[in-house]
N, CA, C and O of each residue as an XYZ file, in Angstrom:
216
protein
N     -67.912     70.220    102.411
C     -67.393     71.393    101.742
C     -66.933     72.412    102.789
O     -65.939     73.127    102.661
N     -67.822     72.397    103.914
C     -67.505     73.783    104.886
C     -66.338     73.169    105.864
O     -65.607     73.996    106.409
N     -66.148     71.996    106.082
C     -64.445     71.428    106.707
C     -63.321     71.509    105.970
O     -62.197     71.860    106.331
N     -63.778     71.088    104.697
C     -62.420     71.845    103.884
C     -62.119     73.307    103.553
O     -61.092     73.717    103.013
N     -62.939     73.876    103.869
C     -62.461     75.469    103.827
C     -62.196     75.673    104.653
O     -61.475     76.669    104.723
N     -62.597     74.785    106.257
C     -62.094     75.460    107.324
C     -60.294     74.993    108.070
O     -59.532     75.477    108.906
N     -60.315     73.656    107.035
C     -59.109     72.896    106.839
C     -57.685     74.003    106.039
O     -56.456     74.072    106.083
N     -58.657     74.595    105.469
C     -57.666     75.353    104.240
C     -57.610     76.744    105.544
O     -56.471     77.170    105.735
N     -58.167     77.074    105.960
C     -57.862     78.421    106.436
C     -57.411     77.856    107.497
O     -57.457     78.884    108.174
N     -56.870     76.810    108.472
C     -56.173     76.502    109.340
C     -54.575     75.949    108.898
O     -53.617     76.025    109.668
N     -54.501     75.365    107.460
C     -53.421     75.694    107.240
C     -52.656     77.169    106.560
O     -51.534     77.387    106.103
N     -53.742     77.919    106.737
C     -53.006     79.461    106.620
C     -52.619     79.906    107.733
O     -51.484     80.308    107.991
N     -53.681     79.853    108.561
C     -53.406     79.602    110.162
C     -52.170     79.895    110.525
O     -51.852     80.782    111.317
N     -51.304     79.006    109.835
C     -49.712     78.601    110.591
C     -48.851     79.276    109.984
O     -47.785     79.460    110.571
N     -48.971     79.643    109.119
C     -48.447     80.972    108.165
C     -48.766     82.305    108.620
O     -47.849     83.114    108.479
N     -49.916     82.770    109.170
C     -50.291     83.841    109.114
C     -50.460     84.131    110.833
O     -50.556     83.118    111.525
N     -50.503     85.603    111.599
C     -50.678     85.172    112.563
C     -52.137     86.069    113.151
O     -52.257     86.577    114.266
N     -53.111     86.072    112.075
C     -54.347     86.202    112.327
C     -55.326     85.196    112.418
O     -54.941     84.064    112.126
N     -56.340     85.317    112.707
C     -57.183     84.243    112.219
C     -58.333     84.338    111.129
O     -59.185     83.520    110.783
N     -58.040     85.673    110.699
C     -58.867     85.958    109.540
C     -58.860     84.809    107.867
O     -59.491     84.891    106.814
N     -58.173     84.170    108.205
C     -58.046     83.002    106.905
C     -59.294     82.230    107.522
O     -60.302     82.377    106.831
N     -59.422     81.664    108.336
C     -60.176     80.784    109.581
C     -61.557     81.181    109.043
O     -62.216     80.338    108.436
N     -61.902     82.090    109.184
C     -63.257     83.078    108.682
C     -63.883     83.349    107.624
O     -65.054     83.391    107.247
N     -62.476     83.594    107.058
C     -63.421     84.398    105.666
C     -63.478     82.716    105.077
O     -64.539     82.439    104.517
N     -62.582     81.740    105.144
C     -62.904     80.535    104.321
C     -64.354     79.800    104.904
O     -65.206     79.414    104.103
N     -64.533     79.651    106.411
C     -65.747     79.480    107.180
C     -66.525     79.838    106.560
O     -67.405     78.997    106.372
N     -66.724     81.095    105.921
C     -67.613     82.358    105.317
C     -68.132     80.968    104.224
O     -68.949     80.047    104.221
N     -67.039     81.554    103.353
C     -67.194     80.536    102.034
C     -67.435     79.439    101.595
O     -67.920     79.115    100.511
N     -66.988     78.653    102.705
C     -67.398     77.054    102.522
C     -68.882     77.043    102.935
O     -69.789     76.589    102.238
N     -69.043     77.709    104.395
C     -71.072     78.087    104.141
C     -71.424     78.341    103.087
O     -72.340     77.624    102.685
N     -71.054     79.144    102.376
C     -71.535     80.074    101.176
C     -71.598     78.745    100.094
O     -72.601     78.284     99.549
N     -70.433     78.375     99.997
C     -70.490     77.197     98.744
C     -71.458     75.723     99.065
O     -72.165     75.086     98.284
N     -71.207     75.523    100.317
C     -71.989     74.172    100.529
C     -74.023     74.814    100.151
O     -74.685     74.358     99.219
N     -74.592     75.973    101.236
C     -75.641     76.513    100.487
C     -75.650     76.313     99.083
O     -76.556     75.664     98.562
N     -74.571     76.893     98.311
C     -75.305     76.890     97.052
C     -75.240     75.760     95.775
O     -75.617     75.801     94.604
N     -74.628     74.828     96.533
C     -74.917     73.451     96.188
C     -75.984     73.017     96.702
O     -76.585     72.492     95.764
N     -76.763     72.887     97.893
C     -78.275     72.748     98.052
C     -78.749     73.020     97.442
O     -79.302     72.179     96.734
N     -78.957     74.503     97.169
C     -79.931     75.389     96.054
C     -79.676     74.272     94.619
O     -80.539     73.586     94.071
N     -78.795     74.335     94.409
C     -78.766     74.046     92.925
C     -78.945     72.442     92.893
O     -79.013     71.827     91.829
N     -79.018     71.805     94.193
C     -79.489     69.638     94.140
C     -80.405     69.689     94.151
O     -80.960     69.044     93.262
N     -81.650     70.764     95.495
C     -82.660     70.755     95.618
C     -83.494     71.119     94.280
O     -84.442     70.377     94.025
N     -83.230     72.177     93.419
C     -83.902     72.815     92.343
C     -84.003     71.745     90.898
O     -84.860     71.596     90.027
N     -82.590     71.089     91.184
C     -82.582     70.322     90.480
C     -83.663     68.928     90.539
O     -84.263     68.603     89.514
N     -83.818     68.255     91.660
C     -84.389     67.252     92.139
C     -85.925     67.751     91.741
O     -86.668     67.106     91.000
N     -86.295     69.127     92.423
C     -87.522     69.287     92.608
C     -88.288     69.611     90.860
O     -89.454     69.628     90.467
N     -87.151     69.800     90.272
C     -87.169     70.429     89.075
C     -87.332     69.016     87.628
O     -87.739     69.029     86.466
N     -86.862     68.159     88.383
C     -87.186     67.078     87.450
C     -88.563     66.435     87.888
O     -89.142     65.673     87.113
N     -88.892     66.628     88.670
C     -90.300     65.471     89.175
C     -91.449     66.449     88.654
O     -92.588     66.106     88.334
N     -90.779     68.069     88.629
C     -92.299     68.466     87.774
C     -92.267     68.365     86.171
O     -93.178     68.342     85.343
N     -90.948     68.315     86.057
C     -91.394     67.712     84.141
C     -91.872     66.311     83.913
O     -92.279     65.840     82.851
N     -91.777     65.807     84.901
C     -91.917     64.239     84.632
C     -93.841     64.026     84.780
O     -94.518     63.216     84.146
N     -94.311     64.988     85.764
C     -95.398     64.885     85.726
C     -96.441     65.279     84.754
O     -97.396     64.572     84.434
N     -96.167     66.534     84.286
C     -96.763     67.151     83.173
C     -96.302     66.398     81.850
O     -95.155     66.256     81.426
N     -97.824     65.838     81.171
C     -97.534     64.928     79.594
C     -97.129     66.147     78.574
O     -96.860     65.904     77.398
């Protein structure tokens, strides 16, 4: 997830002549790949305790 945002802000890259695309997508693809953890891990951890309790 965080190479394709950084894929996407390098083809702004060539358009633009900052590197602030580079960044703020960097930003975001961290941001998004985290909160897909949060939400596999919670999930995962979240089924093995219903499964335990009858």
């Amino acid at each position: 997830m965080f190479g394709l945002f950084i894929g996407l802000g390098l083809t702004l890259l060539n358009r633009v002549a900052t590197d602030l695309p580079v960044i703020i997508l960097g930003i975001a693809g961290a941001y998004a790949g985290w909160l897909v953890g949060v939400i596999v891990f919670g999930a995962v951890r979240g089924s093995k305790d219903q499964e335990e309790q009858p």
